[in-house]
PDB file of N, CA, C and O in Angstrom:
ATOM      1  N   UNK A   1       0.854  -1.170   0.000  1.00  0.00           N
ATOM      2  CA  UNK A   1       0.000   0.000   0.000  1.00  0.00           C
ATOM      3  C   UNK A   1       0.901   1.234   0.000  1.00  0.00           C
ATOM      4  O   UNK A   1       2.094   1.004   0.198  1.00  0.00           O
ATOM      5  N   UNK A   2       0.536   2.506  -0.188  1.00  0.00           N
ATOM      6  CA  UNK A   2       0.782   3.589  -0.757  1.00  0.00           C
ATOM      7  C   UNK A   2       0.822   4.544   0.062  1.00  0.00           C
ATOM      8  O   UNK A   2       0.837   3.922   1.124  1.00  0.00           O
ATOM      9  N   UNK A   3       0.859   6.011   0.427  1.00  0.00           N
ATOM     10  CA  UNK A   3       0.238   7.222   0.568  1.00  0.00           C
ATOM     11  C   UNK A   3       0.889   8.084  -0.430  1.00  0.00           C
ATOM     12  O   UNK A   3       2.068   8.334  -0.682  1.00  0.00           O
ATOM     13  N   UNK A   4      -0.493   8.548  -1.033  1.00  0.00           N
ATOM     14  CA  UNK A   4      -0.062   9.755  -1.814  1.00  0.00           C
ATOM     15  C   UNK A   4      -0.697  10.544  -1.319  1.00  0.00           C
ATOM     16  O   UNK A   4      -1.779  10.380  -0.755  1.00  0.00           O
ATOM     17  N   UNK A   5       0.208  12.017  -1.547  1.00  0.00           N
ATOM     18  CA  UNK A   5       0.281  13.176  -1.704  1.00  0.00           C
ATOM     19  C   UNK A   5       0.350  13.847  -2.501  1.00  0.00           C
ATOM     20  O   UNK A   5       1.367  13.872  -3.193  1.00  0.00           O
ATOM     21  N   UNK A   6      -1.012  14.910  -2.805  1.00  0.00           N
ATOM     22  CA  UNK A   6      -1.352  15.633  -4.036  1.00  0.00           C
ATOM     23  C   UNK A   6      -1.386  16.837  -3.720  1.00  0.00           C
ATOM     24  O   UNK A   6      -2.116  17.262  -2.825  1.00  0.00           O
ATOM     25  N   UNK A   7      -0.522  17.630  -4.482  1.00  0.00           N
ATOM     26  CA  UNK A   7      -0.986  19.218  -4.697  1.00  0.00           C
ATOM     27  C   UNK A   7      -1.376  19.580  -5.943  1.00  0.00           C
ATOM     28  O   UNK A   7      -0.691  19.174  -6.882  1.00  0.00           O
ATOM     29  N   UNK A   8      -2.565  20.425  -6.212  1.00  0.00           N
ATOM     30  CA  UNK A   8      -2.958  20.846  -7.179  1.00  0.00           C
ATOM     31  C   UNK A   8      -2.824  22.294  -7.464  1.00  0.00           C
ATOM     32  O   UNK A   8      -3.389  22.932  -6.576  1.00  0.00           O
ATOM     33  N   UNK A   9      -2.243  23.124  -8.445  1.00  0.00           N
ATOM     34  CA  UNK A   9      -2.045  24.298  -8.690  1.00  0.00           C
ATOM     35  C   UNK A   9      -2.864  24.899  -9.921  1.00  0.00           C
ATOM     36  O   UNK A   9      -2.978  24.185 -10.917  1.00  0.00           O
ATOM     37  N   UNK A  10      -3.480  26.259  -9.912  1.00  0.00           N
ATOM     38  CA  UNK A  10      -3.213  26.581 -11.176  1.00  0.00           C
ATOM     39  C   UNK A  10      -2.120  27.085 -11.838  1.00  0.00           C
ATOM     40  O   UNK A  10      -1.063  27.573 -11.439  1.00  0.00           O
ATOM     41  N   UNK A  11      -2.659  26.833 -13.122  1.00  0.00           N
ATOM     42  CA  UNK A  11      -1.634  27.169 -14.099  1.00  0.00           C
ATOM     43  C   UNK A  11      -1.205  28.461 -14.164  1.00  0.00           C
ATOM     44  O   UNK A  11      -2.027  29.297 -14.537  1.00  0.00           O
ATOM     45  N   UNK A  12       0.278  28.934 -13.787  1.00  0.00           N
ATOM     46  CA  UNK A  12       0.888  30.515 -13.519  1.00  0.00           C
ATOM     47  C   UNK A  12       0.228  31.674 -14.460  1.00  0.00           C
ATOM     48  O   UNK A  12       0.113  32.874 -14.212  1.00  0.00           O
ATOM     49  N   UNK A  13      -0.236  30.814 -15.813  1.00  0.00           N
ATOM     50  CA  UNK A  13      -0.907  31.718 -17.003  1.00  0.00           C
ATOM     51  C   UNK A  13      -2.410  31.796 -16.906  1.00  0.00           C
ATOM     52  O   UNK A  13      -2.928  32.286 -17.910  1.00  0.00           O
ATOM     53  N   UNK A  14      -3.618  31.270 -15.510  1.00  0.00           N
ATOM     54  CA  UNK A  14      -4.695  31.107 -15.448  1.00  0.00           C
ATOM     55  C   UNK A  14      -4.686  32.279 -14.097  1.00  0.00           C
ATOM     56  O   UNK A  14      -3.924  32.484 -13.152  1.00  0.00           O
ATOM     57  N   UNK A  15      -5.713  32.772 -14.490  1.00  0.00           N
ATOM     58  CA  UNK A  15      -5.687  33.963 -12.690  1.00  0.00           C
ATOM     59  C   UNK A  15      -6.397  33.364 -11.856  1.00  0.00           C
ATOM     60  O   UNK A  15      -7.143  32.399 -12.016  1.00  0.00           O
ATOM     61  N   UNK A  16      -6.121  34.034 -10.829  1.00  0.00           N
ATOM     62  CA  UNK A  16      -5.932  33.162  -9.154  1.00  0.00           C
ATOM     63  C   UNK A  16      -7.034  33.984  -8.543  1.00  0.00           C
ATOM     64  O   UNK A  16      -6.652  34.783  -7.688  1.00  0.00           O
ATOM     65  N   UNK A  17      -8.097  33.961  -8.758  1.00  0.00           N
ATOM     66  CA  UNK A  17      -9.254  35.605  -7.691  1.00  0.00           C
ATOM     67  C   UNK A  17      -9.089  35.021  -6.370  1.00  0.00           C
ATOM     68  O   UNK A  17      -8.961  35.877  -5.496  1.00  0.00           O
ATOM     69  N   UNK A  18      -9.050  33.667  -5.916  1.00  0.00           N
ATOM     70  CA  UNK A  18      -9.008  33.473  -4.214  1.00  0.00           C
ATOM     71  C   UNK A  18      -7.687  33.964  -4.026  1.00  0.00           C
ATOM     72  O   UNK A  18      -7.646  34.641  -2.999  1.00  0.00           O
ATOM     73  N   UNK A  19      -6.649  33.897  -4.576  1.00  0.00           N
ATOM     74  CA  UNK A  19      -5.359  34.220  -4.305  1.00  0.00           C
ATOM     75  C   UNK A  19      -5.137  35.522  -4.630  1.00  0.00           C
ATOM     76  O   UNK A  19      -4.003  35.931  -4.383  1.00  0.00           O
ATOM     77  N   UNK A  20      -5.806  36.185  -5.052  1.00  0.00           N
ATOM     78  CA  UNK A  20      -5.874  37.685  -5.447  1.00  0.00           C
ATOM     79  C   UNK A  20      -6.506  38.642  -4.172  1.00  0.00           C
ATOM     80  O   UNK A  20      -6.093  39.652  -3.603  1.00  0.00           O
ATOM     81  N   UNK A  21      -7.967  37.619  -3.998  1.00  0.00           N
ATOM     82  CA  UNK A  21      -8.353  38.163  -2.791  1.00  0.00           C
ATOM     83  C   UNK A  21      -8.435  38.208  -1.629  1.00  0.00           C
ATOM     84  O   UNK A  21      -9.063  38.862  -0.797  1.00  0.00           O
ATOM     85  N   UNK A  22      -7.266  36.932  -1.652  1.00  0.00           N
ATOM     86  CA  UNK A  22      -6.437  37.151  -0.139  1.00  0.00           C
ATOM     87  C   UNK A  22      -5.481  38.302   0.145  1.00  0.00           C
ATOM     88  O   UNK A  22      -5.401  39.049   1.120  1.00  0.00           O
ATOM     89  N   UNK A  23      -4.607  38.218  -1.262  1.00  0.00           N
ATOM     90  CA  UNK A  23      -3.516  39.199  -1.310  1.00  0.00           C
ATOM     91  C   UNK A  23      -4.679  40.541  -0.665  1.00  0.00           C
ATOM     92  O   UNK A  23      -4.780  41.087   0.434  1.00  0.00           O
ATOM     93  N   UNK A  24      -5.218  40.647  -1.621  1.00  0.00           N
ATOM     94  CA  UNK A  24      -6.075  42.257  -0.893  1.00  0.00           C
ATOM     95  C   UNK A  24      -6.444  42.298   0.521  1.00  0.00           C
ATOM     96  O   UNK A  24      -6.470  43.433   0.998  1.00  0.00           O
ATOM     97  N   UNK A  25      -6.760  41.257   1.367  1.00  0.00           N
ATOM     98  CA  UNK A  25      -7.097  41.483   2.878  1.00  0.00           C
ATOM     99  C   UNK A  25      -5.392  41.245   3.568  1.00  0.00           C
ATOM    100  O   UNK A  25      -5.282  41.589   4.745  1.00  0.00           O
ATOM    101  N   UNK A  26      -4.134  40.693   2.891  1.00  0.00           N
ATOM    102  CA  UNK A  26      -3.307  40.762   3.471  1.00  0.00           C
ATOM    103  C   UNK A  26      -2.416  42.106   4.045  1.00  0.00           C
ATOM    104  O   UNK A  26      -1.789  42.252   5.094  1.00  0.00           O
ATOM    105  N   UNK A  27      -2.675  43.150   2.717  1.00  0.00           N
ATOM    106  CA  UNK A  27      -2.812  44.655   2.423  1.00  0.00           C
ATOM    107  C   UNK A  27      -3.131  44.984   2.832  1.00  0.00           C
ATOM    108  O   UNK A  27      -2.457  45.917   3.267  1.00  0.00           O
ATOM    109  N   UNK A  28      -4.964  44.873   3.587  1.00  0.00           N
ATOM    110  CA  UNK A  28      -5.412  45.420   4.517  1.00  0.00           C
ATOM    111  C   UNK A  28      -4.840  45.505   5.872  1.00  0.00           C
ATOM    112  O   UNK A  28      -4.720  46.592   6.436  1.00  0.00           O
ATOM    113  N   UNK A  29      -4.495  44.431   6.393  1.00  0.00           N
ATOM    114  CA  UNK A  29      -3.818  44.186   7.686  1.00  0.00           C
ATOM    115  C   UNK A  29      -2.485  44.757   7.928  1.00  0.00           C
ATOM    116  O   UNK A  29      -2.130  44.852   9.103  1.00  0.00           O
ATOM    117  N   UNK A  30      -1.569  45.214   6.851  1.00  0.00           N
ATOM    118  CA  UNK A  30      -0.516  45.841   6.759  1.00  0.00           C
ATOM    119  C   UNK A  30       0.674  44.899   6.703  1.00  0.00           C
ATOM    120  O   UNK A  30       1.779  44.969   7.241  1.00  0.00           O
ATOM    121  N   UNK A  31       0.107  43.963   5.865  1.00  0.00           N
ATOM    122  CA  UNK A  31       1.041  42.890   5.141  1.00  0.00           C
ATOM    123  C   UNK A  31       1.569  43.484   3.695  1.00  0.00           C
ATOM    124  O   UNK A  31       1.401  42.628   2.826  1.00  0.00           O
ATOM    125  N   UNK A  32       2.016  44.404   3.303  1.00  0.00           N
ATOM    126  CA  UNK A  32       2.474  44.765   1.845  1.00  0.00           C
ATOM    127  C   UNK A  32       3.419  44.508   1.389  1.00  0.00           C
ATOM    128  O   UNK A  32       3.838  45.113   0.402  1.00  0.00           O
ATOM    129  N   UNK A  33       4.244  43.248   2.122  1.00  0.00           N
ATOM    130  CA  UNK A  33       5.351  42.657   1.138  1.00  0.00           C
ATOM    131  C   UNK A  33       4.711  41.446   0.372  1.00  0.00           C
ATOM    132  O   UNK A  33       5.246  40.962  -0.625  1.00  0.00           O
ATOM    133  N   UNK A  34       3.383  40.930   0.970  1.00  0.00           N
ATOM    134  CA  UNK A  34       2.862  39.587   0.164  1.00  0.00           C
ATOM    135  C   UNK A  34       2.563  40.527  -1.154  1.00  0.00           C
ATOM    136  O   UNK A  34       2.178  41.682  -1.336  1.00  0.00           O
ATOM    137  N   UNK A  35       2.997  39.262  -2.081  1.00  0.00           N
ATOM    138  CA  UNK A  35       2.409  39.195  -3.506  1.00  0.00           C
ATOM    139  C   UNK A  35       2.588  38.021  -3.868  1.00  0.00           C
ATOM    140  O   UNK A  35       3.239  37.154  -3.285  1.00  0.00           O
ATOM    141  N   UNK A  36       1.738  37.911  -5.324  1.00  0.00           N
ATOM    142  CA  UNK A  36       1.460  37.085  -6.185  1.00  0.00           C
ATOM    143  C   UNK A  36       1.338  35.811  -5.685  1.00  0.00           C
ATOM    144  O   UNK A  36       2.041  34.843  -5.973  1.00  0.00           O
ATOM    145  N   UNK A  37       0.019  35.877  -4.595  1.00  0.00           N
ATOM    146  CA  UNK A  37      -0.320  34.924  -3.568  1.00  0.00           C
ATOM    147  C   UNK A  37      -1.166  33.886  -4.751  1.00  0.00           C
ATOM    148  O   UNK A  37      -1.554  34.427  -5.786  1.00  0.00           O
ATOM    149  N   UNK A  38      -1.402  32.516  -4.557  1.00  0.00           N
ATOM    150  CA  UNK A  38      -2.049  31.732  -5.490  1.00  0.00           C
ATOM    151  C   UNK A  38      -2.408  30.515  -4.424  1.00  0.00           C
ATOM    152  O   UNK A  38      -1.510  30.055  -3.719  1.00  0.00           O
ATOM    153  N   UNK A  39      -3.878  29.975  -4.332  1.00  0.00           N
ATOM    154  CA  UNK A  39      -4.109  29.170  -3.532  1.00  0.00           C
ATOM    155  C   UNK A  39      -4.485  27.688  -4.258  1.00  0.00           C
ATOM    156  O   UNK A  39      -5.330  27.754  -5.151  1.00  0.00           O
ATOM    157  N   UNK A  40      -3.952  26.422  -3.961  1.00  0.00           N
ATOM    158  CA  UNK A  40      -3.976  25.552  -4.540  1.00  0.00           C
ATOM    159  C   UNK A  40      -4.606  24.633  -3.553  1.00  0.00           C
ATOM    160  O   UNK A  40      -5.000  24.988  -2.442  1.00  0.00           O
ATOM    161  N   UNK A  41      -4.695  23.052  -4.185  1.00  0.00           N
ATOM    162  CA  UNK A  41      -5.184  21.903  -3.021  1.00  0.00           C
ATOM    163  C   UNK A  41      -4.396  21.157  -2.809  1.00  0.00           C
ATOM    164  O   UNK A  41      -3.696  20.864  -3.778  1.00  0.00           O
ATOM    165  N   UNK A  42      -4.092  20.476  -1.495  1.00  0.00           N
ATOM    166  CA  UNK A  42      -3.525  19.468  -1.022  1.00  0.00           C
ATOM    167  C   UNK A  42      -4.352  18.037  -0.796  1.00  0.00           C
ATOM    168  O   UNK A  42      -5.371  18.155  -0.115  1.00  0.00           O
ATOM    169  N   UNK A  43      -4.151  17.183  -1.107  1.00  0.00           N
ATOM    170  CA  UNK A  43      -5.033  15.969  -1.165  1.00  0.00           C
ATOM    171  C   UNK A  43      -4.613  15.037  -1.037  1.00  0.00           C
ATOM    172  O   UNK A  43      -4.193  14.556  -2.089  1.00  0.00           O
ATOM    173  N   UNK A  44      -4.422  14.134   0.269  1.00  0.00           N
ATOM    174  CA  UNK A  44      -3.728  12.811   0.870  1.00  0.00           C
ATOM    175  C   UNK A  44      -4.461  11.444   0.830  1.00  0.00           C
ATOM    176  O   UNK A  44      -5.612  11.478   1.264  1.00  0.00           O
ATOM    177  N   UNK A  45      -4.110  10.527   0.492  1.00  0.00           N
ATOM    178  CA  UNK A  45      -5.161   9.330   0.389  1.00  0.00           C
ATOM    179  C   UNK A  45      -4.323   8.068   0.192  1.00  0.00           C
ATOM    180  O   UNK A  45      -3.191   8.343  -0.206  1.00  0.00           O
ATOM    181  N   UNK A  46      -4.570   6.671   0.368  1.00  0.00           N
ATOM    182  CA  UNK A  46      -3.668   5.805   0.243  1.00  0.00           C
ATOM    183  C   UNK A  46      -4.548   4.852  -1.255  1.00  0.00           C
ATOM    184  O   UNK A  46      -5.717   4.830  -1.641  1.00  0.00           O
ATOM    185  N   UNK A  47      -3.302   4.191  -1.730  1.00  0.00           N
ATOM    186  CA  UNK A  47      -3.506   3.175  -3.164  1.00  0.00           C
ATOM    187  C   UNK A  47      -3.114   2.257  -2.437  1.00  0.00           C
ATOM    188  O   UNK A  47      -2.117   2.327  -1.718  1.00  0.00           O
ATOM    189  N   UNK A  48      -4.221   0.824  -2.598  1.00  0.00           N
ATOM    190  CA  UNK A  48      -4.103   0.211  -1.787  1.00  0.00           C
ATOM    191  C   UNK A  48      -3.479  -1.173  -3.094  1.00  0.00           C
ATOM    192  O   UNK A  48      -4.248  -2.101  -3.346  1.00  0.00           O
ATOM    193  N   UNK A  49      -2.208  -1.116  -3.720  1.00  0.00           N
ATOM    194  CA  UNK A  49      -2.132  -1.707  -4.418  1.00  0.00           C
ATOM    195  C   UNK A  49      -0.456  -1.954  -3.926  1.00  0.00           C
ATOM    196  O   UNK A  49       0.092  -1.189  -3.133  1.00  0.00           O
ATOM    197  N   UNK A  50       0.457  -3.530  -4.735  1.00  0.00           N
ATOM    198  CA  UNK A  50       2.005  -3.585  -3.744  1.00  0.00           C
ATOM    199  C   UNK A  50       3.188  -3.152  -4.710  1.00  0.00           C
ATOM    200  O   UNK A  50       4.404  -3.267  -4.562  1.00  0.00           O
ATOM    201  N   UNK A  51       2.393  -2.583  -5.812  1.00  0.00           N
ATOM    202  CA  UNK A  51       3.599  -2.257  -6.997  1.00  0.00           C
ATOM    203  C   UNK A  51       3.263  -0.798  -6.991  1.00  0.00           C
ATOM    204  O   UNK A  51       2.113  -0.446  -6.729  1.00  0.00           O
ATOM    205  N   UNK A  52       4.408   0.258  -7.328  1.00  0.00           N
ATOM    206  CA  UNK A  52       4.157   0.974  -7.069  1.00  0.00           C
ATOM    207  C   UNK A  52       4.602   2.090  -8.649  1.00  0.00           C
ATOM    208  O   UNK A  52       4.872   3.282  -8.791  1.00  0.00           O
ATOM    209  N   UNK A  53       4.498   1.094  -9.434  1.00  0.00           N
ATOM    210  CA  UNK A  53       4.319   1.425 -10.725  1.00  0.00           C
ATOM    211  C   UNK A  53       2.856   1.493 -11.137  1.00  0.00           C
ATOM    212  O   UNK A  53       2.237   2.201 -11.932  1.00  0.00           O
ATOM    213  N   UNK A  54       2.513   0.471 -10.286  1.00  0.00           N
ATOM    214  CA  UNK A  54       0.528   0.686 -10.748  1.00  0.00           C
ATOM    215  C   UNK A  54       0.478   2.292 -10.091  1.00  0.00           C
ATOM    216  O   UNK A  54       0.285   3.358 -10.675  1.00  0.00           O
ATOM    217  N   UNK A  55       0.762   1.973  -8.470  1.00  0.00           N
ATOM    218  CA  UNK A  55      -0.098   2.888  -7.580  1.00  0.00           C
ATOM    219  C   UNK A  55       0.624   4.590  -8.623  1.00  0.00           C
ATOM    220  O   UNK A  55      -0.082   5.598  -8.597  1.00  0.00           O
ATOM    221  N   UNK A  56       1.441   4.608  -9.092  1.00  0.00           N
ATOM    222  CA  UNK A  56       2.022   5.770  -9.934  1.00  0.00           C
ATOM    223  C   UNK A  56       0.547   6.330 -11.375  1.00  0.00           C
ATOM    224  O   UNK A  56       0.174   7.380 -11.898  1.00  0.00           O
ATOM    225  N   UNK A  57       0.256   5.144 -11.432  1.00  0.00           N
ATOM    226  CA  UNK A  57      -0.573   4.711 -12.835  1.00  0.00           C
ATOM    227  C   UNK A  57      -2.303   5.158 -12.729  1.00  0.00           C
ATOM    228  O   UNK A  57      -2.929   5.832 -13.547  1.00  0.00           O
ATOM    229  N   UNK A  58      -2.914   4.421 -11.201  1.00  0.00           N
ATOM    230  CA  UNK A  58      -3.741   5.117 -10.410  1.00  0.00           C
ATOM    231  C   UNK A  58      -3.541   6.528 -10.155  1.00  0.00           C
ATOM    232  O   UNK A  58      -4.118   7.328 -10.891  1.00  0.00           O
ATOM    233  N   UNK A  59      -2.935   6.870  -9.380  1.00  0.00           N
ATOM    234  CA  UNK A  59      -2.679   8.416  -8.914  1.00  0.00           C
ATOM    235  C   UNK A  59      -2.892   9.444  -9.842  1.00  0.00           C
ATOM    236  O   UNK A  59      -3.253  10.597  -9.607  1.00  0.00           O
ATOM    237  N   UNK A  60      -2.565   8.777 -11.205  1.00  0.00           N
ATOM    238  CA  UNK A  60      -2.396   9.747 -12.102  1.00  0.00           C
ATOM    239  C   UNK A  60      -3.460   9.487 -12.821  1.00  0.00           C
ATOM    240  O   UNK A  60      -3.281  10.164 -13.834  1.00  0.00           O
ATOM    241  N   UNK A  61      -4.523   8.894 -12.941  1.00  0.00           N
ATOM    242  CA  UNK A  61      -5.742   8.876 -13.491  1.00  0.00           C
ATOM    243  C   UNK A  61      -6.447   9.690 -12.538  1.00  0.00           C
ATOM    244  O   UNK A  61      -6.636  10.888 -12.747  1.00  0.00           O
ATOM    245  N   UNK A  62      -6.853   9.089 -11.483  1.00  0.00           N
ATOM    246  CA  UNK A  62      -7.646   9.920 -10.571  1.00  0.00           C
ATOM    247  C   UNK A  62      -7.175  11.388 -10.646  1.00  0.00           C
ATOM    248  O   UNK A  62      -8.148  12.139 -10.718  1.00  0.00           O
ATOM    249  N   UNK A  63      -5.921  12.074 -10.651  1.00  0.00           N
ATOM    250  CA  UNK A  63      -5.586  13.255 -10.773  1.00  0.00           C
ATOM    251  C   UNK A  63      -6.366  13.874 -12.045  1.00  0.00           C
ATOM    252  O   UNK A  63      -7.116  14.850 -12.056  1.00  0.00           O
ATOM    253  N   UNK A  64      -5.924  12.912 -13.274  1.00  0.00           N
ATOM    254  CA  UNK A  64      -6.627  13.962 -14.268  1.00  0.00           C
ATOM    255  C   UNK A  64      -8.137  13.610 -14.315  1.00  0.00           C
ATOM    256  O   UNK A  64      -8.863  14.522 -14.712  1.00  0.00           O
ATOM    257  N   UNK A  65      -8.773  12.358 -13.954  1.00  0.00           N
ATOM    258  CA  UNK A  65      -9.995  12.666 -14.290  1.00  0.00           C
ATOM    259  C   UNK A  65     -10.958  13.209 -13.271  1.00  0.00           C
ATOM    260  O   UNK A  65     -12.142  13.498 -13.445  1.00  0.00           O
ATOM    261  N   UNK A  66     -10.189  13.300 -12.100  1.00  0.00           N
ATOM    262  CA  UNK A  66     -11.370  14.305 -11.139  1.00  0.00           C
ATOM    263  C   UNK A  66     -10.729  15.503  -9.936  1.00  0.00           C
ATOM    264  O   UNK A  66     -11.570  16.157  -9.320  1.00  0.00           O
ATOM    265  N   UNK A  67      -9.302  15.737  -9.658  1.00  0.00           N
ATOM    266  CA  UNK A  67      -8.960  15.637  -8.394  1.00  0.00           C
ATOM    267  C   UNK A  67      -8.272  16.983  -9.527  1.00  0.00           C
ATOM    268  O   UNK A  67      -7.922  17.596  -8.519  1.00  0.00           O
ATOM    269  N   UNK A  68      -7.913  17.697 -10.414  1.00  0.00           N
ATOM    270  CA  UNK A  68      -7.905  18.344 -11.211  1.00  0.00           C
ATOM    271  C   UNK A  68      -8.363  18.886 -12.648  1.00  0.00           C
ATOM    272  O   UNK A  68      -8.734  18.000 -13.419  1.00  0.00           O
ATOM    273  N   UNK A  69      -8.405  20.579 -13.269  1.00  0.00           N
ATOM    274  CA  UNK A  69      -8.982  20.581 -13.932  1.00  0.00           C
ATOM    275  C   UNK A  69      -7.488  20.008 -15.261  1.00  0.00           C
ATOM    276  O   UNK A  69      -6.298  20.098 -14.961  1.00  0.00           O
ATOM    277  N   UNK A  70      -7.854  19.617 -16.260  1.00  0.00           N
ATOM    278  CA  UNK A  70      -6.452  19.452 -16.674  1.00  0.00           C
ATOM    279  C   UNK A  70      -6.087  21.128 -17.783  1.00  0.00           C
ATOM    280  O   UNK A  70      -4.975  21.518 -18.140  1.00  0.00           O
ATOM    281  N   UNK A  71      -7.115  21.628 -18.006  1.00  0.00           N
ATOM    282  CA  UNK A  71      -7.644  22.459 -18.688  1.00  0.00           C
ATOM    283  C   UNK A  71      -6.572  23.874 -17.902  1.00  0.00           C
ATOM    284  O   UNK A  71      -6.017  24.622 -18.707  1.00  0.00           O
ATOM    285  N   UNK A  72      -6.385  24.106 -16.572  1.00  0.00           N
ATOM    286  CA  UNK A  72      -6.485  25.129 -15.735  1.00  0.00           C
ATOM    287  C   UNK A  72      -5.268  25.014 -14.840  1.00  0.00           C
ATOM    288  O   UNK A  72      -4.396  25.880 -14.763  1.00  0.00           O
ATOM    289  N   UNK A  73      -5.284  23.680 -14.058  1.00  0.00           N
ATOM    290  CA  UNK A  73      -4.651  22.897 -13.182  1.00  0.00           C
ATOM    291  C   UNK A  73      -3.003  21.978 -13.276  1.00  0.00           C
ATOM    292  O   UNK A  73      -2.818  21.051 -14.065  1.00  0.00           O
ATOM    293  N   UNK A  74      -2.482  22.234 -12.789  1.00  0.00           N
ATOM    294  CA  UNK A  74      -1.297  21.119 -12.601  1.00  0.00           C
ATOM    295  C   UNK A  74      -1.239  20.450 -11.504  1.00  0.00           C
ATOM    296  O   UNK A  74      -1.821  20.798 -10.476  1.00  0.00           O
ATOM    297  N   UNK A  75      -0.667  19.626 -11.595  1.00  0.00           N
ATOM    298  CA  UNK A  75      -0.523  18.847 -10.331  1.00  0.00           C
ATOM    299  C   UNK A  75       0.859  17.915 -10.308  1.00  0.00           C
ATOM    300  O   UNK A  75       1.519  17.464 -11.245  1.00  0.00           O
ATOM    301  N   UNK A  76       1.041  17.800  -8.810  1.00  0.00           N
ATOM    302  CA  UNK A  76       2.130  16.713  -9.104  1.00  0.00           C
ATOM    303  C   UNK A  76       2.131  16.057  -7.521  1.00  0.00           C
ATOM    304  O   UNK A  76       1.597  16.695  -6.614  1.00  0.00           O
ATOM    305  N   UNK A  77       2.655  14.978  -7.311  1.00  0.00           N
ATOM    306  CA  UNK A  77       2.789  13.983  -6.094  1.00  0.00           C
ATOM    307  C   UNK A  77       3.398  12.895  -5.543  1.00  0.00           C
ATOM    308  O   UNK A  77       3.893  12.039  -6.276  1.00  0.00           O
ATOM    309  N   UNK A  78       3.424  12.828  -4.649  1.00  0.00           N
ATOM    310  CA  UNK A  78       4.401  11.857  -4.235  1.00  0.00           C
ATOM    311  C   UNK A  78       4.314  10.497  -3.329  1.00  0.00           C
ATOM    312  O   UNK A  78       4.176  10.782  -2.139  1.00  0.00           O
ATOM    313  N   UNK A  79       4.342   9.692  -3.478  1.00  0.00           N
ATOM    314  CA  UNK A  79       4.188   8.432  -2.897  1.00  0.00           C
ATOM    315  C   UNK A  79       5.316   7.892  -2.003  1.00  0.00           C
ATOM    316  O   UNK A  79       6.498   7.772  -2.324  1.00  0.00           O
ATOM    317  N   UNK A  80       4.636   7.528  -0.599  1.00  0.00           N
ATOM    318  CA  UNK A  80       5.239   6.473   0.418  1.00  0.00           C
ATOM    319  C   UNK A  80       4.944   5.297   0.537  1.00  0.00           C
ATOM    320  O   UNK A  80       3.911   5.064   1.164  1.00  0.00           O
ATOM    321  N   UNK A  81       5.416   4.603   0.208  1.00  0.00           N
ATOM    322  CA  UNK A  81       5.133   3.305   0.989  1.00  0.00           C
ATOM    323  C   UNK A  81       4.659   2.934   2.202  1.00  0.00           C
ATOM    324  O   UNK A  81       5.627   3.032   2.956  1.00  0.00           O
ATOM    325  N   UNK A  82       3.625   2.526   2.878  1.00  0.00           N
ATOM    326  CA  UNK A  82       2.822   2.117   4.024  1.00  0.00           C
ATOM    327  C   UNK A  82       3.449   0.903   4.166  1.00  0.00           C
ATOM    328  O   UNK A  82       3.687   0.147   3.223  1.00  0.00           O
ATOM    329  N   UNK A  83       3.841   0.602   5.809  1.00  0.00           N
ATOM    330  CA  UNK A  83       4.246  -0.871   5.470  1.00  0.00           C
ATOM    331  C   UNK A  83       3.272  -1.726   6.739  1.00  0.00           C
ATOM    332  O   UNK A  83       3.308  -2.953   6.822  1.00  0.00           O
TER     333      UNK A  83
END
């Protein structure tokens, strides 16, 4: 078995409004060195499979067909071994 670890980003060329409109309340508070804030997802879960060429193979389906947009989104992750 597995644990992966997923972060999902957008794409640096797609705009960020949650990450935009954090930056603006960070400004408010008298944070004015933050910029070009961008908020992404983190997403942990285990592949319950003992090769870890599959669990690579899984991870990366589920990534593009639901857990990102592929359109918008990148992603990338990393796998432990559970023992």
């Amino acid at each position: 078995m597995f644990k992966a670890k997923v972060l999902v980003k957008r794409r640096p060329s797609i705009l960020d409004p949650q990450g935009k409109a954090i930056e603006i309340g960070a400004n408010h508070l008298g944070l004015t060195n933050v910029k070009n804030t961008r908020i992404g997802k983190f997403i942990e879960f285990d592949v319950d499979v003992k090769d870890k060429s599959k669990a690579e193979k899984e991870v990366n389906l589920y990534c593009n067909k639901l857990l990102s947009n592929p359109i918008m989104e990148d992603y990338e992750f990393t796998l432990e071994e559970v023992k």
